[in-house]
Backbone as numpy.savetxt, mean C-alpha at the origin, in Angstrom:
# Nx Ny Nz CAx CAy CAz Cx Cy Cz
39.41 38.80 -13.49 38.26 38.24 -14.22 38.13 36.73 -13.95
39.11 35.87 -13.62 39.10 34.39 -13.48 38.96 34.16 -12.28
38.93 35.29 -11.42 39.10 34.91 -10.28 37.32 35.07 -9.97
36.79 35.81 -10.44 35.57 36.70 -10.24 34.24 35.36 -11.23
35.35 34.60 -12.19 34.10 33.77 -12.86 34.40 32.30 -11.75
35.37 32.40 -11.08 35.34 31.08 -10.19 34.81 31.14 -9.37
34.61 32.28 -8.93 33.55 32.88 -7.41 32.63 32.59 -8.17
31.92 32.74 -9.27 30.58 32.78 -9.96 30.06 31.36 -10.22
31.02 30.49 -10.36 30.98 29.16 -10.62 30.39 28.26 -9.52
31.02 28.41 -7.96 31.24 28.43 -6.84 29.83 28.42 -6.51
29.56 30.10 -6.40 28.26 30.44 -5.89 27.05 29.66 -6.75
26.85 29.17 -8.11 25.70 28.66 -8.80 25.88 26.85 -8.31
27.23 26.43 -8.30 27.20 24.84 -7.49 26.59 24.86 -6.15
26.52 26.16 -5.25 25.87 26.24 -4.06 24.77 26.08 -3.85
24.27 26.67 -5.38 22.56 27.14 -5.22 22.19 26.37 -5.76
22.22 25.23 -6.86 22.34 23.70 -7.07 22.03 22.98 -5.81
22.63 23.27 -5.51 22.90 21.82 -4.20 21.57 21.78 -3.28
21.86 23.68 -3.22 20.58 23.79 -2.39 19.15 23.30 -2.70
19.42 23.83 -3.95 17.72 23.30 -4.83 17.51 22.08 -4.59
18.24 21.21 -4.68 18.29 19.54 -4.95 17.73 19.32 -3.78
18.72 20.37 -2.35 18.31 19.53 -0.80 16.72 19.94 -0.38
16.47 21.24 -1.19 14.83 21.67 -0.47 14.26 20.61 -1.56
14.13 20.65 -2.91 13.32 19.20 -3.47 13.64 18.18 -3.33
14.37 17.65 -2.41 14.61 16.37 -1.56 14.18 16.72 0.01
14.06 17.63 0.31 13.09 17.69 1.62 11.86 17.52 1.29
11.47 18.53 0.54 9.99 18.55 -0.40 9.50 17.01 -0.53
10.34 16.50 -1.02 9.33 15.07 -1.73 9.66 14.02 0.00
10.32 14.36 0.67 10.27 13.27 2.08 9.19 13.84 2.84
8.87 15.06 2.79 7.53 15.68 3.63 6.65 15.32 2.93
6.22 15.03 1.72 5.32 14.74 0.78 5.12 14.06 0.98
6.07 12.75 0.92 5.71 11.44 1.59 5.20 10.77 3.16
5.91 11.67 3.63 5.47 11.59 5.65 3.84 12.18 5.14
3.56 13.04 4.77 2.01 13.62 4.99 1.11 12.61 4.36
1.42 12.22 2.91 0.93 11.43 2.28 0.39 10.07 3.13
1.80 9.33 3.74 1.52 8.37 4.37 0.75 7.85 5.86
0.93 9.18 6.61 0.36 9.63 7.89 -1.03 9.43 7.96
-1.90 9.35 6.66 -3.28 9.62 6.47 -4.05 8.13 6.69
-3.32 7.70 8.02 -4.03 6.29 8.48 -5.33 6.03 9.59
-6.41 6.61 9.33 -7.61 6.72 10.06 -7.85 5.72 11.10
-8.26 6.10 12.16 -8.19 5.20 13.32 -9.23 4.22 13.50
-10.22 4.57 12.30 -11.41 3.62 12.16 -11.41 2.34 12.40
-10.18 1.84 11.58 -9.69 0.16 11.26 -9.56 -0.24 12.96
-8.42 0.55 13.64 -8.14 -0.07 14.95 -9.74 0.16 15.86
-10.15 1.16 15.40 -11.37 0.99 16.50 -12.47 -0.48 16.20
-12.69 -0.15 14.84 -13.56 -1.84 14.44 -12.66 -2.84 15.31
-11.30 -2.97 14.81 -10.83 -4.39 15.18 -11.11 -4.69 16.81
-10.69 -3.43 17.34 -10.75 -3.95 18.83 -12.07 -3.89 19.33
-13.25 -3.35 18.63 -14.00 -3.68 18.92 -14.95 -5.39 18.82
-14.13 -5.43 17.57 -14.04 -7.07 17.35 -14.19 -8.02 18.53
-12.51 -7.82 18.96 -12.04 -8.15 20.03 -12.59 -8.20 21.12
-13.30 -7.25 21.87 -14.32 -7.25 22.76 -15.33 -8.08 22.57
-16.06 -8.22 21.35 -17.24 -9.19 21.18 -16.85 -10.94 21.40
-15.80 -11.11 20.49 -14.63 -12.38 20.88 -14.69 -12.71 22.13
-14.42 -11.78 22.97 -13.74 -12.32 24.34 -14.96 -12.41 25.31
-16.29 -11.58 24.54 -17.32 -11.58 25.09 -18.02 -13.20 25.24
-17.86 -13.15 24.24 -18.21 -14.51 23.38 -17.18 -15.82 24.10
-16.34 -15.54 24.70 -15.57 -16.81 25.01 -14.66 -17.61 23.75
-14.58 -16.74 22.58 -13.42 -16.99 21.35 -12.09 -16.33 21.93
-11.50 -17.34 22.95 -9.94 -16.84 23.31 -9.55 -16.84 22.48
-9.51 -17.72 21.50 -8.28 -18.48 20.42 -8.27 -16.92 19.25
-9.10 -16.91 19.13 -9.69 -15.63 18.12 -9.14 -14.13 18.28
-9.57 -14.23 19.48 -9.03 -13.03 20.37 -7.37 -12.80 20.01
-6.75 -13.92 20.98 -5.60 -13.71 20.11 -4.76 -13.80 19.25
-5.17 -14.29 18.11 -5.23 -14.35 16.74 -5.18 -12.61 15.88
-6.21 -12.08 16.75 -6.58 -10.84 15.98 -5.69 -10.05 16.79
-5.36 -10.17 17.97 -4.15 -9.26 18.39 -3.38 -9.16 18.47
-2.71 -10.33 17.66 -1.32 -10.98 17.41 -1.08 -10.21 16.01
-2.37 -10.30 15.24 -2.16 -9.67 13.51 -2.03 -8.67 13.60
-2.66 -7.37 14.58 -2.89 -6.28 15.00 -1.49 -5.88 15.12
-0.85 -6.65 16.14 0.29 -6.03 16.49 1.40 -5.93 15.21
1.14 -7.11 15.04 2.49 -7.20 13.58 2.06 -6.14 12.04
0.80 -6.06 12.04 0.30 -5.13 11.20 1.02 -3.65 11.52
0.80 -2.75 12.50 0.96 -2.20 12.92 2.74 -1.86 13.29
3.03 -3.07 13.38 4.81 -3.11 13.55 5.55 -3.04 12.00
4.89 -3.12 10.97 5.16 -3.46 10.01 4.65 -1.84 9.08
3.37 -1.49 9.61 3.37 -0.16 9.14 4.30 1.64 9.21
4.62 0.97 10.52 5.88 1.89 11.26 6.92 1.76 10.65
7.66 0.20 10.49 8.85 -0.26 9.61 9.41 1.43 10.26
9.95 1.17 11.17 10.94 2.55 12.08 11.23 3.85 11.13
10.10 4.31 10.65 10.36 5.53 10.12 10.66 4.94 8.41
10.86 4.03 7.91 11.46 3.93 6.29 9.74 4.11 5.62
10.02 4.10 4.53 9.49 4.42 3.06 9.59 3.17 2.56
10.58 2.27 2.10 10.47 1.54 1.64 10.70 0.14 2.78
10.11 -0.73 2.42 10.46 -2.39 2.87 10.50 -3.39 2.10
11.01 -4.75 2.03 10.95 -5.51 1.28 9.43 -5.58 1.08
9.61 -6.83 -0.50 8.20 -7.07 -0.49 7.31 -8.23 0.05
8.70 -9.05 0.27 7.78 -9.99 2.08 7.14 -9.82 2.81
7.64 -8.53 3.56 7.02 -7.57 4.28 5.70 -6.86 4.26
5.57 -6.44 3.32 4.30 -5.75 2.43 3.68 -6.83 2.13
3.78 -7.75 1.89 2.96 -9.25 1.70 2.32 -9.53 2.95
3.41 -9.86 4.28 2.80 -9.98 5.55 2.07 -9.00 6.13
2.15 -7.51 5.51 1.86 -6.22 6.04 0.08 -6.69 5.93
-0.52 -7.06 4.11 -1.25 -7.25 4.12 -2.20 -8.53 4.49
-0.89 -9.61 4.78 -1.77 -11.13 5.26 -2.49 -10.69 6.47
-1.28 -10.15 7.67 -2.42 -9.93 9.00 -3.58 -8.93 8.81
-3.80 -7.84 7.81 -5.08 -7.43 7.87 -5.52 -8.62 7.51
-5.94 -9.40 6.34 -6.45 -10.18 5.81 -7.05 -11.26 7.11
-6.31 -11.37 7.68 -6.48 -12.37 8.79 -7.44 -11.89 10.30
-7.25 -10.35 9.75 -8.20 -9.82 11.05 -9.35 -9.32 10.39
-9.50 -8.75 8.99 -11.14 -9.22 8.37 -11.34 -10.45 8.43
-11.29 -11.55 8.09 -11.77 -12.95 7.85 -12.88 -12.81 9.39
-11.84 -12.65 10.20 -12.88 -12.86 11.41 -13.84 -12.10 12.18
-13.34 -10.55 11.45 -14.57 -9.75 11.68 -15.82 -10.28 10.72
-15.13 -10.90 9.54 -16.29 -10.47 8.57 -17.16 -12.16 8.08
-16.74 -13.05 9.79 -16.85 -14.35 9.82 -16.70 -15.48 8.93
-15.62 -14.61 8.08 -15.38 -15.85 6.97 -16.24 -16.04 5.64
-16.49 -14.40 5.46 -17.36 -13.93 4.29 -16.20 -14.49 3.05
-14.99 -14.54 3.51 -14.07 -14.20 2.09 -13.39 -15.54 2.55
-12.30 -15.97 1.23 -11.02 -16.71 1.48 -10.15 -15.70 0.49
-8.61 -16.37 1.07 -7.60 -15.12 -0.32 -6.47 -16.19 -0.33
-5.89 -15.32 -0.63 -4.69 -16.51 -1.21 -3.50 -15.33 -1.25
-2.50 -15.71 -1.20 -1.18 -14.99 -1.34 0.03 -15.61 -1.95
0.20 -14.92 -3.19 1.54 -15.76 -4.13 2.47 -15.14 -4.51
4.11 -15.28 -4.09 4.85 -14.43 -4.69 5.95 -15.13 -5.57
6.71 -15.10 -6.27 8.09 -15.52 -7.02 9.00 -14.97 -6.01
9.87 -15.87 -5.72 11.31 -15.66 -4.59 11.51 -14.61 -5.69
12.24 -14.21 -6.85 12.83 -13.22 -7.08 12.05 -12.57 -6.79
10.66 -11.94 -6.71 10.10 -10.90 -6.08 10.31 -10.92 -4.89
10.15 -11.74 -4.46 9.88 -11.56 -2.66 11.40 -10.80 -2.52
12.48 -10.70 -2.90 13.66 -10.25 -2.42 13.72 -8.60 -2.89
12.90 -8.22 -3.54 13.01 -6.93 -4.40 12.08 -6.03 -2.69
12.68 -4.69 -3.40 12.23 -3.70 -2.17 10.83 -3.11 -2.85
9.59 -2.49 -1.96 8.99 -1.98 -2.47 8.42 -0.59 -1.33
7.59 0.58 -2.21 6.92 1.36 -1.11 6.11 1.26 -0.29
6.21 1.23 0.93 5.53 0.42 1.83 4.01 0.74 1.59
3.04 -0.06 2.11 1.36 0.53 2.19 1.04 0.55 0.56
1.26 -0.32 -0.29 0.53 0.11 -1.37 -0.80 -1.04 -1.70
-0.26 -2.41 -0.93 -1.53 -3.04 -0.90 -3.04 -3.29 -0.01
-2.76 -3.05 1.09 -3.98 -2.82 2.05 -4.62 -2.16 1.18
-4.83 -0.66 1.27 -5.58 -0.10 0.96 -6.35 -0.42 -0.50
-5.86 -1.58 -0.92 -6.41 -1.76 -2.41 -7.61 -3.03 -1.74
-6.60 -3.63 -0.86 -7.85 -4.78 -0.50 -8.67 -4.36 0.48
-8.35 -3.80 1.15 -9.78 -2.91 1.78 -10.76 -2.67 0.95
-10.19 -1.95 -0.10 -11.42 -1.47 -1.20 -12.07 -2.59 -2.02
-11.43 -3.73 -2.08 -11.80 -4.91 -2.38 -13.08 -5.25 -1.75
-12.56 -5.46 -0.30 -13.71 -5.93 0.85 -14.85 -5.10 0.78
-14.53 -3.75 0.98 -15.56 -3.25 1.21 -16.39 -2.30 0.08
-16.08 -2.64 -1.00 -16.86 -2.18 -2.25 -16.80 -3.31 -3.10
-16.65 -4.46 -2.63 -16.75 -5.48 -3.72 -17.45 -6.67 -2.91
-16.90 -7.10 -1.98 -17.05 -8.45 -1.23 -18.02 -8.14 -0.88
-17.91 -7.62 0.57 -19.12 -6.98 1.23 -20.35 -7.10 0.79
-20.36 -6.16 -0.33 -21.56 -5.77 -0.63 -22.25 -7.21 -2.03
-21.46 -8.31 -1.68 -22.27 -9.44 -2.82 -22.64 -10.84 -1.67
-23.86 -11.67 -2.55 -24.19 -12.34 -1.70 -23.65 -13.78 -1.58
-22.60 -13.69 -2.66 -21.95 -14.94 -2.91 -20.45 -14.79 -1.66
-19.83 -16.14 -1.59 -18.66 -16.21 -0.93 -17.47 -15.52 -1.68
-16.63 -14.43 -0.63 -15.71 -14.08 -1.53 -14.10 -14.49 -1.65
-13.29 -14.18 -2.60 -11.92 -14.39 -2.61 -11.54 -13.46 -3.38
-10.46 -12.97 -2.67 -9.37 -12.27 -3.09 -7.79 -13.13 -3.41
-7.31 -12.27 -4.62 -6.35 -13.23 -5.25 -4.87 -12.23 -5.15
-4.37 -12.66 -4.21 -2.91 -11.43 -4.41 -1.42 -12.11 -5.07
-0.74 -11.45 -5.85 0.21 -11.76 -6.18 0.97 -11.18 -6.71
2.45 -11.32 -6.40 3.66 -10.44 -6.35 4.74 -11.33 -7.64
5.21 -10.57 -8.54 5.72 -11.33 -9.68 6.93 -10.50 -10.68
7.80 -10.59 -11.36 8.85 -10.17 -11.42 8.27 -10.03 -13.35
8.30 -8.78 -14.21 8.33 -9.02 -15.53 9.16 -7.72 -16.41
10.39 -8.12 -16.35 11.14 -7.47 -17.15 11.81 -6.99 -15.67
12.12 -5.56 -16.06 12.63 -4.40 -15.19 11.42 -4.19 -13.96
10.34 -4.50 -14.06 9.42 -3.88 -13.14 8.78 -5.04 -12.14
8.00 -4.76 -11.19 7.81 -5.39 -9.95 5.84 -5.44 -10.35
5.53 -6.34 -10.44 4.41 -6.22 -10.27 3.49 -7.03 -9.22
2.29 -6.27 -8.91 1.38 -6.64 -7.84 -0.11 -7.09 -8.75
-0.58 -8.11 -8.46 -1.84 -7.98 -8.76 -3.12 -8.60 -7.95
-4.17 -7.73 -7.71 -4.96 -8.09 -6.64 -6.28 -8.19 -7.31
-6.81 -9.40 -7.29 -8.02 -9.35 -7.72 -9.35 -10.25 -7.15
-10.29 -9.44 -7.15 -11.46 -10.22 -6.32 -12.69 -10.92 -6.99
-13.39 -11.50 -6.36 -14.42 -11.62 -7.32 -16.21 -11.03 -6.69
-15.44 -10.20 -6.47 -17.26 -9.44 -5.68 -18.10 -8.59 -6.65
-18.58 -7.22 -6.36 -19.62 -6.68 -7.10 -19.09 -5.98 -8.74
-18.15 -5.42 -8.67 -17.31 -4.84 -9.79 -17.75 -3.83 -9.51
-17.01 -2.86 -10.14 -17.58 -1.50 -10.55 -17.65 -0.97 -11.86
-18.23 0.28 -12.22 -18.35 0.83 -13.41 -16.79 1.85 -13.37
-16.92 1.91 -14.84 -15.14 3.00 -15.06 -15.62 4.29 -14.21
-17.00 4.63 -14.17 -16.60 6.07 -13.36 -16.36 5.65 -11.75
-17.26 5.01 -11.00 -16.66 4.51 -9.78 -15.21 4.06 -9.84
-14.76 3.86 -10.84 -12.64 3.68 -10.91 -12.14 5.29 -11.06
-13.25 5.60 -11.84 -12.51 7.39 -11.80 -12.56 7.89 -10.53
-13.55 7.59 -9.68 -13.67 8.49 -8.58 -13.37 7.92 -7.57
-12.53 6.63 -7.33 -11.55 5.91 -6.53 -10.09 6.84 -6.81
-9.75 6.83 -7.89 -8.93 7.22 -8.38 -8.27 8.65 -7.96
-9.41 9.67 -7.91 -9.86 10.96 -7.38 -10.16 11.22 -6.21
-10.27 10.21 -5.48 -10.54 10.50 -3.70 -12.02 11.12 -3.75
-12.75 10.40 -4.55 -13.79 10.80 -3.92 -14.69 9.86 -3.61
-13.82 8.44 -3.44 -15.12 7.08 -2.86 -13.85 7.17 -1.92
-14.27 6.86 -0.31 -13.09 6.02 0.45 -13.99 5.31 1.93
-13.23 4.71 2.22 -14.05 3.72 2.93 -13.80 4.64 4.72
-14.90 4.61 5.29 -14.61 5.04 6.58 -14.06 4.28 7.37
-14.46 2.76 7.54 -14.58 2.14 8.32 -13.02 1.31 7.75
-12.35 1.92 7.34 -11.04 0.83 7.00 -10.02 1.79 7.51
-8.47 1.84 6.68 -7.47 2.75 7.67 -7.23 4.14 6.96
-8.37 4.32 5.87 -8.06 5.91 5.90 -7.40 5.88 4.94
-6.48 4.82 4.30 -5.16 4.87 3.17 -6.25 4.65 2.09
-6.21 5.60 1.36 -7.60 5.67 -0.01 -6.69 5.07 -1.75
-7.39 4.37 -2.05 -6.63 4.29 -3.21 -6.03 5.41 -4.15
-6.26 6.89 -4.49 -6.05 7.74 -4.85 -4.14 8.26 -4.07
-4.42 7.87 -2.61 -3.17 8.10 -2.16 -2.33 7.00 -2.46
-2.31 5.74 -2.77 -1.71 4.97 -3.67 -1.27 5.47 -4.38
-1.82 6.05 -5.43 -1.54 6.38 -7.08 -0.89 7.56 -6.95
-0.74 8.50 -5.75 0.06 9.78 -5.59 1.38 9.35 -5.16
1.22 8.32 -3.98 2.71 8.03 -3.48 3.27 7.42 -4.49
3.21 6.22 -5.03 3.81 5.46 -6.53 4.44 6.67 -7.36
3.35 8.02 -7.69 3.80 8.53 -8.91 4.73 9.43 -8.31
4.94 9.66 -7.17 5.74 10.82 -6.02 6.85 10.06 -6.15
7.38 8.94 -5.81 8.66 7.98 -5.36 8.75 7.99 -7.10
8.08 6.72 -7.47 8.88 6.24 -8.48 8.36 7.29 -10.25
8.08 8.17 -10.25 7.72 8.76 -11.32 6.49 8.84 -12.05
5.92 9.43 -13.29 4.31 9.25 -13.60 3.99 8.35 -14.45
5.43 7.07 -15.06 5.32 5.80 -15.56 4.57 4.86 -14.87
4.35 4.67 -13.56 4.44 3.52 -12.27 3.10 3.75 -12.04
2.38 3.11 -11.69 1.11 3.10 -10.53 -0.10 2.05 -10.57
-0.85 2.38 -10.42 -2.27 1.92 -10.78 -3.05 1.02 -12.50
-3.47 0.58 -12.20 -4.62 0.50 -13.35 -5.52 -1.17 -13.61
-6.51 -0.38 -13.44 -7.79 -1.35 -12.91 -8.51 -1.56 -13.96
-9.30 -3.22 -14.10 -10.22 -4.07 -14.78 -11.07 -4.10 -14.13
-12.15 -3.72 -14.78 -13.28 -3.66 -13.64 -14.63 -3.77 -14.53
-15.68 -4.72 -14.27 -16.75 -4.70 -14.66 -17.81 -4.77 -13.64
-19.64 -4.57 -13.65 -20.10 -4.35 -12.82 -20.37 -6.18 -12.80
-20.52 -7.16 -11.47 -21.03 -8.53 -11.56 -19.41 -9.04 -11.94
-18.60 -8.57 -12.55 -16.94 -9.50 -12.85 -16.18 -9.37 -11.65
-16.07 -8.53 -10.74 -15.18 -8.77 -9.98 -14.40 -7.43 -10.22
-12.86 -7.72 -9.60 -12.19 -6.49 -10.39 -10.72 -6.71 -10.26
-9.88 -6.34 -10.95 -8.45 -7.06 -11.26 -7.60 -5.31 -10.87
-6.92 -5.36 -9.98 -6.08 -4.13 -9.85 -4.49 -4.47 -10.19
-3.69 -3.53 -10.56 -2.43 -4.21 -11.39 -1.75 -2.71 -10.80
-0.48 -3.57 -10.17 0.22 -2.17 -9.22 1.76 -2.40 -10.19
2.29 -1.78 -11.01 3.36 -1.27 -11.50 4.23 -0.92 -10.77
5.62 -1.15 -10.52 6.99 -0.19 -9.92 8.02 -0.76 -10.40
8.92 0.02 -10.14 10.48 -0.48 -10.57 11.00 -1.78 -9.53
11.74 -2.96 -10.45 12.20 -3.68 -9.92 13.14 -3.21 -8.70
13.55 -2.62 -7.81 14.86 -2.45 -7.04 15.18 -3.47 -6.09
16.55 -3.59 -5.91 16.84 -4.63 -5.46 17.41 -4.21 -4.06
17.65 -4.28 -2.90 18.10 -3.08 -1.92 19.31 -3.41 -1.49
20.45 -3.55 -2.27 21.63 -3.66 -2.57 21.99 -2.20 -3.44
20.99 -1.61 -4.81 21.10 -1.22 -4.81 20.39 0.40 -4.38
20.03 -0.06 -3.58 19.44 1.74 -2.35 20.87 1.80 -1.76
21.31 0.65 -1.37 22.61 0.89 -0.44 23.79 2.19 -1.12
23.05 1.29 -2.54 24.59 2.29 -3.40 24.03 3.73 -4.41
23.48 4.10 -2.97 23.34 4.85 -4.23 21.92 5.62 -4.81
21.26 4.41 -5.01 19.88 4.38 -5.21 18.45 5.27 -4.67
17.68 4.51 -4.95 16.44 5.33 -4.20 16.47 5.36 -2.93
16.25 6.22 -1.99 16.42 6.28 -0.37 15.28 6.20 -0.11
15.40 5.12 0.98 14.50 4.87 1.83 14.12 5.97 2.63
């Protein structure tokens, strides 16, 4: 009988383990699909940019925008990880920032501010582009005044916060519902929709973390990105895996 409940013991730590490893495959495929959803739109505008630039006799410009291009792009790969610092994700989004300005001839200015203790904290990669895309191109864009975007990375309590805010057209709460819902997304940007924001956040770090937007129509609009402080000392030990 003891021998027969240790076999029994045995066999249910097996099937444990297993569960854990397919819902830890589960949520890394979740995330590869999730994140994969980077539309080629953005690179086709930019380099089409680029062509007009060089048409134009703007060397300097030219490579400016293919210098951001590249590091954008080197920075989105980050060799296969999930997570990167949030320096990184800061610079991830300066060189877009730097390759609209000049598509969009200097429609906008922005600004970028972080607290050193943030800047050292890890975060999920790709969660700000796609917010300032939606900035640009449902806010800026479409107003006749000069725009700015305001980004900033800041440390309060246990949690990591982002906040991005513009001052272009605003929107109404249902245009936030249906950002929210994937059912506004921009063609002409990289495809990363704010809705897949708010899935990856609540996928990694739980359904505490994510999103949540100020928004009036003529105010502008204030987006506020929630996550856990982590520090990647502790991923090393332990922690959330990259």
């Amino acid at each position: 009988m003891s021998k027969r409940f240790n076999l029994m013991l045995r066999r249910i730590r097996e099937l444990m383990d297993q569960i854990i490893q397919e819902q830890e495959a589960k949520r890394k495929s979740e995330l590869d699909v999730l994140q994969s959803q980077i539309n080629p739109h953005f690179l086709y505008n930019t380099l089409n940019s680029v062509t007009r630039l060089a048409e134009l006799g703007r060397n300097e410009e030219v490579v400016t925008t293919i210098t951001s291009l590249s590091r954008f792009f080197r920075i989105s790969l980050s060799k296969g990880k999930h997570i990167i610092s949030v320096q990184d994700e800061l610079e991830h989004v300066r060189h877009y920032l730097i390759i609209q300005t000049i598509r969009f001839k200097n429609k906008f200015r922005y600004e970028i501010r972080a607290d050193e203790a943030a800047l050292k904290c890890s975060t999920l990669k790709l969660i700000l582009q796609p917010l300032v895309e939606n900035a640009i191109h449902h806010g800026i864009e479409k107003s006749a005044e000069e725009g700015f975007i305001d980004i900033e990375a800041r440390l309060e309590g246990d949690n990591l916060i982002f906040r991005i805010l513009d001052n272009g057209i605003g929107m109404t709460s249902d245009t936030v519902e249906k950002l929210l819902s994937g059912n506004i997304r921009s063609e002409r940007g990289s495809g990363v929709g704010v809705r897949n924001v708010q899935e990856r956040i609540t996928l990694y770090y739980g359904p505490g973390y994510g999103l949540h937007f100020e928004s009036e129509p003529e105010e502008g609009t204030t987006v506020t990105i929630t996550i856990p402080a982590v520090q990647p000392d502790s991923l090393e030990q332990g922690g959330m895996q990259p």
